[in-house]
C-alpha positions in Angstrom: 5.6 6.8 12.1 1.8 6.0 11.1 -0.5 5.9 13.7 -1.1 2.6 14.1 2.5 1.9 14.5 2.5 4.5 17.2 -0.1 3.3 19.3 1.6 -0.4 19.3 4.2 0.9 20.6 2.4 3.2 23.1 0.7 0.2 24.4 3.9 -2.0 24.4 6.1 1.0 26.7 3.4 0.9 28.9 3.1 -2.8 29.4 6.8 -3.1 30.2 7.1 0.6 32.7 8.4 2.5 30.2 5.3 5.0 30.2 2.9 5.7 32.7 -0.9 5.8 30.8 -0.7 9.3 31.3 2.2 9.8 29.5 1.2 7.7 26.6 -2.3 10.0 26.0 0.1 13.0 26.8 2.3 11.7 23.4 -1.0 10.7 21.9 -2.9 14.1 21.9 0.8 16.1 21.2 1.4 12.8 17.6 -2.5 14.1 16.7 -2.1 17.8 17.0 1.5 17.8 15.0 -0.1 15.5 12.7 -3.5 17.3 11.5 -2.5 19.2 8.2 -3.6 22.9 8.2 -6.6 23.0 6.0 -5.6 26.1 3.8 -2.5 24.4 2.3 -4.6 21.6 1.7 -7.5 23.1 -0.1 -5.4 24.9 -1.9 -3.3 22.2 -3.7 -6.9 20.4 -4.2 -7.7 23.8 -5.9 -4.3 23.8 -8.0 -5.0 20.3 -8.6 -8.8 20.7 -10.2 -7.4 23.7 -12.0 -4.9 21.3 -13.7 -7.3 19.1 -15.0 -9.7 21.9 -16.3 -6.9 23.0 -18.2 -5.9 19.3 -19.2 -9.3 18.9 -20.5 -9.3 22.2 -22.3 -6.5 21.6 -24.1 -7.5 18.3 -25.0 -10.6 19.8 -26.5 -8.8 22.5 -28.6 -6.6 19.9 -29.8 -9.0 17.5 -31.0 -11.3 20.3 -32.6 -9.2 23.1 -33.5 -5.7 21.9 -33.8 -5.7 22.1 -37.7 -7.0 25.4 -37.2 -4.6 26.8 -35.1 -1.7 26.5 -37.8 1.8 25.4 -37.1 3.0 28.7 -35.6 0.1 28.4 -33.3 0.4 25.0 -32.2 3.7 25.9 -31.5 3.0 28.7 -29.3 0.6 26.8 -27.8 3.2 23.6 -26.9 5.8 26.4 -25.4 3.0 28.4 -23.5 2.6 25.5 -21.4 5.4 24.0 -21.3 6.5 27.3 -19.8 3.4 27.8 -17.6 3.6 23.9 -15.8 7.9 24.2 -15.7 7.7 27.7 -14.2 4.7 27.2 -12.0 6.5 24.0 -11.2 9.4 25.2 -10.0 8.7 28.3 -7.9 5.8 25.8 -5.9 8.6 23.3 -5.2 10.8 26.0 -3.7 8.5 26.4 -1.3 8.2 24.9 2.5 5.3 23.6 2.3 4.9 19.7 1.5 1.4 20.2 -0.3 3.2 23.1 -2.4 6.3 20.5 -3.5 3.6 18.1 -4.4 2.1 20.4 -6.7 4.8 21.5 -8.4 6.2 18.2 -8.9 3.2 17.7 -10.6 3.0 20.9 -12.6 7.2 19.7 -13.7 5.7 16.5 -14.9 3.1 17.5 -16.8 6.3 20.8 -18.3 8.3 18.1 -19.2 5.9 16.1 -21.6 4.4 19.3 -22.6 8.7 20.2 -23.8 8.7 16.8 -25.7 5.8 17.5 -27.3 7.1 21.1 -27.8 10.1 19.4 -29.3 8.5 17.5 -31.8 6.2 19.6 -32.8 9.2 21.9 -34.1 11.2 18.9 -35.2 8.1 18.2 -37.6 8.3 21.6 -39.1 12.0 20.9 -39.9 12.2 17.2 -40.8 11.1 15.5 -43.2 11.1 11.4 -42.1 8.0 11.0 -39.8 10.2 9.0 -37.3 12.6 11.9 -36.8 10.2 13.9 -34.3 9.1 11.5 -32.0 13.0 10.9 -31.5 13.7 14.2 -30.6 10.8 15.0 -29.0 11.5 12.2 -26.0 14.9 12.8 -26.4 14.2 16.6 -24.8 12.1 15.5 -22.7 14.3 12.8 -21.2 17.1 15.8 -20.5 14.4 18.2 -18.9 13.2 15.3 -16.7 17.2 14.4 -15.9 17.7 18.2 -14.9 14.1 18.2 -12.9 15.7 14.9 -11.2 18.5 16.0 -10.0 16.9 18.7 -8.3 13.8 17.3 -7.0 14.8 13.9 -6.4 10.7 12.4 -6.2 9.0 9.6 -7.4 7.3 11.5 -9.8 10.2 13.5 -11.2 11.7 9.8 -11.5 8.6 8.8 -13.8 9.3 11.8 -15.6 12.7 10.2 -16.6 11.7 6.9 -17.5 8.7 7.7 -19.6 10.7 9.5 -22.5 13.6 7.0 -21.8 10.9 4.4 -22.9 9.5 6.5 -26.0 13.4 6.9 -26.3 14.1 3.3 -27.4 10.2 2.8 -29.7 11.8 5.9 -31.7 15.1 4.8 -32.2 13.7 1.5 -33.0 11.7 2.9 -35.7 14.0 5.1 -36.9 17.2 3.1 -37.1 15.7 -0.6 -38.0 13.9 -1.9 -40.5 13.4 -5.1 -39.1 13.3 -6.8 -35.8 12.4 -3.6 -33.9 10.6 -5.8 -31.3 13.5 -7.7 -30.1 15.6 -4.8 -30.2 12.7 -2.8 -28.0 12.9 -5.7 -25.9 16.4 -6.7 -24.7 16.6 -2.8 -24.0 14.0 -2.4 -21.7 15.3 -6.2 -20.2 18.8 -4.7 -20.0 17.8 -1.1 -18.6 15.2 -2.6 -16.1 18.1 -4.6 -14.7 20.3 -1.5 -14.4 17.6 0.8 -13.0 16.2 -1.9 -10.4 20.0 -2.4 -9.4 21.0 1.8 -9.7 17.6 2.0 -6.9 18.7 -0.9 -4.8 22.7 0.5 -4.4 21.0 4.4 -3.9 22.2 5.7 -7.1 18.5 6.5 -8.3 16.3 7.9 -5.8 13.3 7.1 -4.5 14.1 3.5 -4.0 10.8 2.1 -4.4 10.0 3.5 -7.1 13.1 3.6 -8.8 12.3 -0.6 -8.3 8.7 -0.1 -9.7 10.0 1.7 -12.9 12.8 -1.2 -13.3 10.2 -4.2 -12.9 7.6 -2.8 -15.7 10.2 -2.2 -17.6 11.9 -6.0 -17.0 7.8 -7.7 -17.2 7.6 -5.5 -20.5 10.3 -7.1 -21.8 8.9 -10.6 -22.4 5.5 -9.9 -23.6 7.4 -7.6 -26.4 9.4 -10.3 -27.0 6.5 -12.6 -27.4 5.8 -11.0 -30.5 8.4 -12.0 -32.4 8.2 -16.2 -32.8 9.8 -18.3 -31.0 7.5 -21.2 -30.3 4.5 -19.0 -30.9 6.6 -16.7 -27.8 6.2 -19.0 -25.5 9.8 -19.3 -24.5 10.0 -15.8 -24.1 6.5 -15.8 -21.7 8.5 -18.9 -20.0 11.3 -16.2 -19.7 8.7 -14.0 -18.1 7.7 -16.3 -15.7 11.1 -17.3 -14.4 11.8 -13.4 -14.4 8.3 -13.1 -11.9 10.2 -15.8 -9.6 13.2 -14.4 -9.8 12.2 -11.1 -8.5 10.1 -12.1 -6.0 13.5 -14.2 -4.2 15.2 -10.8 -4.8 12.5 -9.1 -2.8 12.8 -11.8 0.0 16.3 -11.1 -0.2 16.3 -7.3 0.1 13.4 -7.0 2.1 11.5 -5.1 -0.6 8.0 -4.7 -1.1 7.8 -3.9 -5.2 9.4 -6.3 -6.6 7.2 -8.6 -5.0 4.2 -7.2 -5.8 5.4 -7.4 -9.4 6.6 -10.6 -9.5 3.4 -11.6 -8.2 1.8 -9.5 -11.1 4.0 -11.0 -13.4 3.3 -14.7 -12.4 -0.6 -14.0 -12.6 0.4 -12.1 -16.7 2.8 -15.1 -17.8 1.5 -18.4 -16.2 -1.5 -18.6 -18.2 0.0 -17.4 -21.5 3.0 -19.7 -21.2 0.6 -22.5 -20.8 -1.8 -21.8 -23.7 1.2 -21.2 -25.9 3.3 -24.1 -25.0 -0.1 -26.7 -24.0 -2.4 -25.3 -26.1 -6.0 -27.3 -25.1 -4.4 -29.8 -22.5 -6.9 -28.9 -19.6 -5.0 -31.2 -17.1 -2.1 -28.9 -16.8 -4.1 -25.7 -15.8 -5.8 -27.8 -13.4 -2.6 -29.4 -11.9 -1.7 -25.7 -12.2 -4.7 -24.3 -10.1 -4.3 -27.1 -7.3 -0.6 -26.4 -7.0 -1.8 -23.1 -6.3 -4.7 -23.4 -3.7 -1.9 -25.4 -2.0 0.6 -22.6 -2.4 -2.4 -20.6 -0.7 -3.1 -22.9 1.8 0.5 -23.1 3.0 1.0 -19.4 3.1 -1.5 -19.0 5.6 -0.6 -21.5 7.7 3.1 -20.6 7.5 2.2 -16.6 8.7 -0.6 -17.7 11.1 2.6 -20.0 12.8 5.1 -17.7 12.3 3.0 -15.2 14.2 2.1 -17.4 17.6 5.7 -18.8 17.3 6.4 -14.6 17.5 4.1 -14.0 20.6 5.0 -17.0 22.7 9.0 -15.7 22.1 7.7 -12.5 23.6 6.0 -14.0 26.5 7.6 -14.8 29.8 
């Protein structure tokens, strides 16, 4: 419970008999105490955290300046070093008790499991000889370290960690398996799999919910604009598609109760609406106008709609 939540509450039992005042600072000062973290664990994943992007950097450097150098066998030895480092470090610091520990080595398992993609490929590149071949492989090992990670630490960021190479995943196959069309079939996947990972999060079978339903909405919004590319009307069926897709998951969040898919359907209504008219309307200014009213109104009507809802709310409370 945050505190602000706490405190209406508080106020609310005391108003009613519930509490006596006393009572209600004596819960107070005991919510505050249990509540301040310890400073030591937090320094120390602040620490663990600068210290991961010291050594981001420095790789990044030694990459971009001194990867030919290096050789094969050493960029290889490089890959696996830290691929090791972040998946071992990773693990032990999520065994621990501590919540700032399990956030640091969910984060150190992330960054292990691109590091064993890139691992992947870089070995698949000493072996294959199509150029398409490693970046298959490569998400495709990553995509079963980040399953196995999942399965054990069940966090939003271990999810991610899933979905990522999933989405390299499809690009790769793509590539490698068509020589035409790779757009469309790039696109109807990530349609299809957003709709099976938004409804897998919804029914509990991926885990965390919300952002198992913020993985599955980029993935459904992605779809369109990659399906733009191909011509259908200059794409502007398929950005029509996006923007009934926008307005169709913001009902499913009024449905459900859930707060991501309407923040993305919102996003997705702000990304499509204007494509969709300068595809299908080209220079007709009156529509975006008509457009813009219809949506001060929109505004307009929101506000008075919550600012009713709310004194209709308190007068129900009253006596």
């Amino acid at each position: 419970m945050n505190p602000n939540e706490l405190e209406s509450r508080l106020k609310d039992w005391v108003a009613h008999g519930f509490l006596t005042p006393q009572q209600a600072e004596d819960i107070r000062r005991f919510e505050a105490t249990r509540a301040r973290p310890s400073p030591a664990p937090v320094a120390g994943e602040v620490l663990g955290y600068i210290g991961g992007a010291l050594s981001l950097a420095a790789l990044f450097a030694i990459i971009t300046q001194f990867w030919r150098e290096l050789g094969t066998g050493g960029q290889i030895a490089l890959a696996a070093l830290v691929a090791a480092a972040c998946l071992a470090g990773g693990w032990a610091l999520s065994a621990g008790a501590a919540p700032q520990a399990k956030r640091l080595g969910c984060f150190l398992m992330f960054l292990g499991t691109a590091a064993f993609g890139f691992l992947s490929g870089l070995v698949t590149a000493r072996l294959a000889v199509d150029p398409d071949v490693p970046p298959l492989v490569g998400s495709l090992g990553a995509l079963l370290v980040g399953v196995a990670l999942w399965r054990r630490h069940r966090t939003s960021l271990q999810l991610v960690g899933v979905a990522v190479p999933l989405a390299v995943l499809v690009v790769a196959f793509a590539n490698l398996c068509l020589s035409s069309s790779q757009a469309v079939f790039v696109g109807f996947s990530y349609l299809v799999l957003g709709c099976l990972w938004s409804a897998a999060g919804e029914l509990g079978r991926l885990a965390p919910r919300t952002a198992a339903w913020a993985v599955g909405c980029l993935m459904m919004l992605a779809a369109p604009q990659i399906l733009a590319v191909d011509a259908w009307r200059s794409g502007g069926g398929y950005l029509v598609l996006g923007c009934v897709m926008s307005v169709a998951l913001m009902a499913v969040a009024l449905w459900r109760g859930r707060g991501a898919p309407l923040g993305f359907g919102a996003a997705g209504i702000v990304i499509f609406v204007p494509q969709a008219l300068h595809s299908l309307f080209e220079d007709v200014i009156g529509v975006p106008i008509a457009l813009l009213l219809a949506g001060v109104l929109l505004v307009a009507m929101s506000a008075v709609v919550v600012r009713v809802r709310s004194r209709l709310h308190m007068g129900g409370r009253g006596p």
